[in-house]
C-alpha positions, 0 to 999 in steps of 0.5 A: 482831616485834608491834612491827613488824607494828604500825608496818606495819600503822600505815604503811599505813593512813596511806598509804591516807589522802586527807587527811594527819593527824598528832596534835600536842601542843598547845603553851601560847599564855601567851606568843607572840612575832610577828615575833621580838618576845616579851612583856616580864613582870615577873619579879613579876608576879603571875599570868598564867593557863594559858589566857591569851594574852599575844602580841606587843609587851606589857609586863606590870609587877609585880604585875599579873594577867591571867585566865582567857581573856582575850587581850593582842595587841600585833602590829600596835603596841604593849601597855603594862600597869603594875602592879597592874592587874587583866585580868579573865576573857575581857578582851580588850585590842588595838590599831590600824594600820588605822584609826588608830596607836594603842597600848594603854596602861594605867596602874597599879592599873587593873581591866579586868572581865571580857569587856571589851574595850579596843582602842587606848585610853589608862587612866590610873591606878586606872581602873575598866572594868566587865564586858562594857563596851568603850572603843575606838579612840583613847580616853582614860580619864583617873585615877579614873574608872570605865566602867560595866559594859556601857558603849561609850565610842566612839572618840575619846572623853576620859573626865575625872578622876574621872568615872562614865560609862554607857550605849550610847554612854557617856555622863557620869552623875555624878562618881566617889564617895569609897566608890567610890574606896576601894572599887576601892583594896581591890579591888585589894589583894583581887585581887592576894592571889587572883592569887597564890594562883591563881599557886601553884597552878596553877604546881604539877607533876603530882607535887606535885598528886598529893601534895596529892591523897594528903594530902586523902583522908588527911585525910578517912579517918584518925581524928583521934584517930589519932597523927601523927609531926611532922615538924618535931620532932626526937625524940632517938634519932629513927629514919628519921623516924618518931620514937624507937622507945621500947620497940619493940625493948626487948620482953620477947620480945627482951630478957627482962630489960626485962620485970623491969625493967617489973614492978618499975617498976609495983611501984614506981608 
């Protein structure tokens, strides 16, 4: 009956309402298909954060990681991501119809810093563009170069091999050093160990959270010298895991005679 008054009740103010709302769940916007065209991800990609948005005409190879808040639209043309390759933070990468038919095409063990932009342009292999930087329409990064953090390479632009730019409008500063190389080479390995962590926590469920939870205030509150159970031992006479339970049911209560047994043992010692 409290029931019904309730949805009563419920009904009616809806009823009175002049501008209709309805609470929704939110669904994920990981991954959004346009016109029946859904992102293609390699079943070993690496991590792909919960509040990234991978949308559209995109593959995404193996191995490769897109971070938090960073967007991957490929709606008006296509997105082609190879592996190891690195979307940082707030990145966003686009492409282009209107101005021009351009896709988005990166390469392999490329790393996109975070809050760049890249909008209908081509990176070769093992690119580096630096935070905030944004290469546009059209442009072409060719392997080993590196686009320095806040640096704009204006549409219609080929960056050659091995090149460092700068500046607004980019510009080329010098050629790419044999420590810059190596140092993007461990970079990436570097990222790809934290992608993968990141991938298996964020993959866990609401119980396995509440586990490690439980697990982490035990750890904290219980005496270190306070005896565990292991639980990948395998004790004889082993009782519902919680090990042997030795003389626990042979007291003297029970079973007097374990207590002759007992003092003529200590006589003995």
């Amino acid at each position: 009956m409290v029931r019904k008054v309730g949805q009563s009740l419920d009904g009616l103010g809806s009823s009175m309402e002049v501008c209709k709302y309805k609470d929704r769940l939110v669904p994920s916007t990981r991954f959004v298909a346009v016109d029946g065209v859904t992102p293609t991800v390699d079943p070993l990609t690496a991590f792909v954060a919960p509040s990234a948005s991978v949308i559209g005409d995109v593959t995404l190879g193996k191995n490769s990681s897109v971070w938090y808040g960073a967007t991957v639209r490929g709606d008006v043309h296509k997105v082609s991501i190879g592996e190891n390759t690195c979307v940082g933070d707030r990145a966003v990468i686009h492409v282009a119809k209107i101005q021009g038919d351009f896709p988005s095409v990166i390469g392999d063990n490329v790393t996109i810093g975070p809050g760049a932009i890249v909008h209908a342009a081509t990176l070769k292999n093992s690119v580096v563009v630096g935070a905030n930087a944004q290469v546009l329409d059209g442009s072409v990064v060719e392997q080993n170069s590196i686009i320095a953090a806040g640096a704009v390479v204006t549409p219609g632009t080929t960056v050659g091999e091995g090149q460092y730019w700068s500046g607004s409008p980019a510009k080329m500063v010098r050629k790419v050093s044999a420590e810059e190389l190596a140092s993007s080479a461990e970079n990436t390995v570097e990222t790809l160990e934290l992608a993968r962590m990141h991938h298996f926590e964020t993959s866990k469920d609401h119980e396995q959270i509440q586990k490690d939870e439980e697990a982490y205030e035990d750890a904290m509150t219980r005496d270190p010298e306070y005896w565990q159970p292991d639980p990948n031992a395998k004790e004889e006479g082993d009782v519902l895991g919680q090990g042997s339970p030795g003389l626990i049911f042979d007291t003297v209560l029970t079973n007097p005679e374990e207590g002759l047994k007992l003092k003529q043992q200590r006589k003995a010692a």
